[in-house]
N, C-alpha and C positions, 0 to 999 in steps of 0.2 A: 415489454409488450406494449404496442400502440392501440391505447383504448379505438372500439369501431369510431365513437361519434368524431374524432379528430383524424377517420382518415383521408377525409375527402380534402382539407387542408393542405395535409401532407400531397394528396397529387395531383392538388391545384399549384401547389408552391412546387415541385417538379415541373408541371408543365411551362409554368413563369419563368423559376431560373432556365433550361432550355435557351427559350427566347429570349431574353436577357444576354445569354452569355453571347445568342447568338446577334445579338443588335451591338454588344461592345467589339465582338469583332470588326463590325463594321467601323462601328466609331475610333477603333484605333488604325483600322486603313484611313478613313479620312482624317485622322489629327497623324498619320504616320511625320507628316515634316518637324512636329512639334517633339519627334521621340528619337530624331535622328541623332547618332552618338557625337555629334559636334555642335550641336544647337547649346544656346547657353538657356541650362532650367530643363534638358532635356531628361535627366535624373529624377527629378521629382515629378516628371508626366509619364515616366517608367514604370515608377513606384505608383503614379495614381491608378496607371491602367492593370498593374498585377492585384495591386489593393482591392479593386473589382474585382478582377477575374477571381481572386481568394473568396471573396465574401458570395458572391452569385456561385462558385464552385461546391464552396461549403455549404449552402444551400439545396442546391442539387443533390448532392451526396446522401445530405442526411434525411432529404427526403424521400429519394428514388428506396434509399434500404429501409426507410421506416413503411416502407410498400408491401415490405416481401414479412410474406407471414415468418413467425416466429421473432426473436431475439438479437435484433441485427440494428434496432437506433442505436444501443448504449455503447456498444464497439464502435460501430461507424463515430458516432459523434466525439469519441475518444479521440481516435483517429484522426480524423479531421481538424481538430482544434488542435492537436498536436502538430500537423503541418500547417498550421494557419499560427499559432506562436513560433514555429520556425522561419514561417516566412516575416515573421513582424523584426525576429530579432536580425535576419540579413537586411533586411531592407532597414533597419537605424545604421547596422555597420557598416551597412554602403552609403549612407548620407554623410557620415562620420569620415569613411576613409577618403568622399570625394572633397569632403570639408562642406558639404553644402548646409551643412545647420546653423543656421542663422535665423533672424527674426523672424525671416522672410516666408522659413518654410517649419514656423511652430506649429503651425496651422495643419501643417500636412503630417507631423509630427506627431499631433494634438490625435489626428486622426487614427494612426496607427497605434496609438494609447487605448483610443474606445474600440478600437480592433482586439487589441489584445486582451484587455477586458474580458470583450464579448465571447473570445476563445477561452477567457480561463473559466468563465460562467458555463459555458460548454463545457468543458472539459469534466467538471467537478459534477454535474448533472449527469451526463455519461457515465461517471464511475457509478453513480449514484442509481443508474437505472441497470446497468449492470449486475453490479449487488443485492441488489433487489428489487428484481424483472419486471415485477408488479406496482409499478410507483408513477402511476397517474401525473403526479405531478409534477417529476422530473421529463417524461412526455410532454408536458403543457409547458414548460420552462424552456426545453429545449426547441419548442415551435413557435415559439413565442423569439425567439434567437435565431429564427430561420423569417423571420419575418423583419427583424434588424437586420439581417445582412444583407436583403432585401436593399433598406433604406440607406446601406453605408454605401453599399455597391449603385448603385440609383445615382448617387452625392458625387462620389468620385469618377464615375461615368463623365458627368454633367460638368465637373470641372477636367477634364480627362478633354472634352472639346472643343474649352473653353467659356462655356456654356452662362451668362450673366449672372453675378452674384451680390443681390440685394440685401444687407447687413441693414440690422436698424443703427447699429452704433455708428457704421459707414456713413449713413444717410442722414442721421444726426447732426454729424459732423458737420457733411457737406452744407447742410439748412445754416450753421451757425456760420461756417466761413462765409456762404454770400449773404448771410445777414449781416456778417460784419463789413462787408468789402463794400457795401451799397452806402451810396452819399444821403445825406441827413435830406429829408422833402424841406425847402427853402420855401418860406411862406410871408 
């Protein structure tokens, strides 16, 4: 059961993912050259743009049914997190069988880790609100997880376009190589 005070979230975060899903369509027409099956890296902007589309879907989902009166988060979000760790586990066996795991893409890797995560936090909340209908706070956990995939789906979007990515340890980096490369002030 979705307490009232938490429902207006619920179909605020429906109407976002919505728009969302429907602004990554977009962004994957325009990054489409970047996903073409002979581009090289075009694997891992495959997996960024379904990595969206999973996390803004599963948002969608568990919101639009935590809408409808009656007992319909705890199944849904079952549900959903269960095709959202199936999709985590194809998308390793497809990095795996293209050979693409490598250093290069721990990062994207890293990411389908806090995916799966966030599904199994799902999943175990869901049984949890199932079992016992009346549980406030597997409600508040599981909306609290619709507002993360929010933010995974947002991340991978944004790298999904190419989109600049400002690292402090990146940036660190860069400060101390042209600090080191710069000749001594001659006085």
């Amino acid at each position: 059961m979705v307490p009232p005070d938490i429902h207006d979230l619920f179909l605020a975060a429906a109407s976002v993912a919505g728009a969302l899903i429907g602004l990554l369509f977009v962004a994957i027409s325009v990054a489409a050259e970047r996903l073409s099956r002979d581009k090289a890296g075009a694997p891992v902007h495959r997996i960024r743009a379904a990595a969206a589309l999973t996390a803004f879907t599963n948002a969608l989902a568990v919101s639009l049914f935590a809408l409808v009166p009656g007992q319909k988060i705890g199944p849904t979000a079952v549900a959903v997190a269960a095709a959202g760790l199936a999709f985590i586990v194809a998308s390793l066996l497809f990095l795996v069988r293209l050979r693409q795991v490598r250093w290069n893409t721990a990062r994207d890797a890293l990411f389908l880790v806090g995916l799966a995560v966030l599904f199994v936090f799902q999943l175990i909340q869901g049984i949890a609100i199932t079992v016992t209908p009346r549980n406030p706070g597997a409600v508040n956990t599981i909306a609290v997880l619709v507002i993360v995939c929010f933010l995974i789906g947002i991340a991978r979007s944004w790298e999904l376009i190419g989109g600049p990515s400002f690292g402090i340890r990146h940036e660190v980096t860069e400060l101390v190589r042209r600090h080191e490369g710069e000749p001594a002030d001659e006085e």
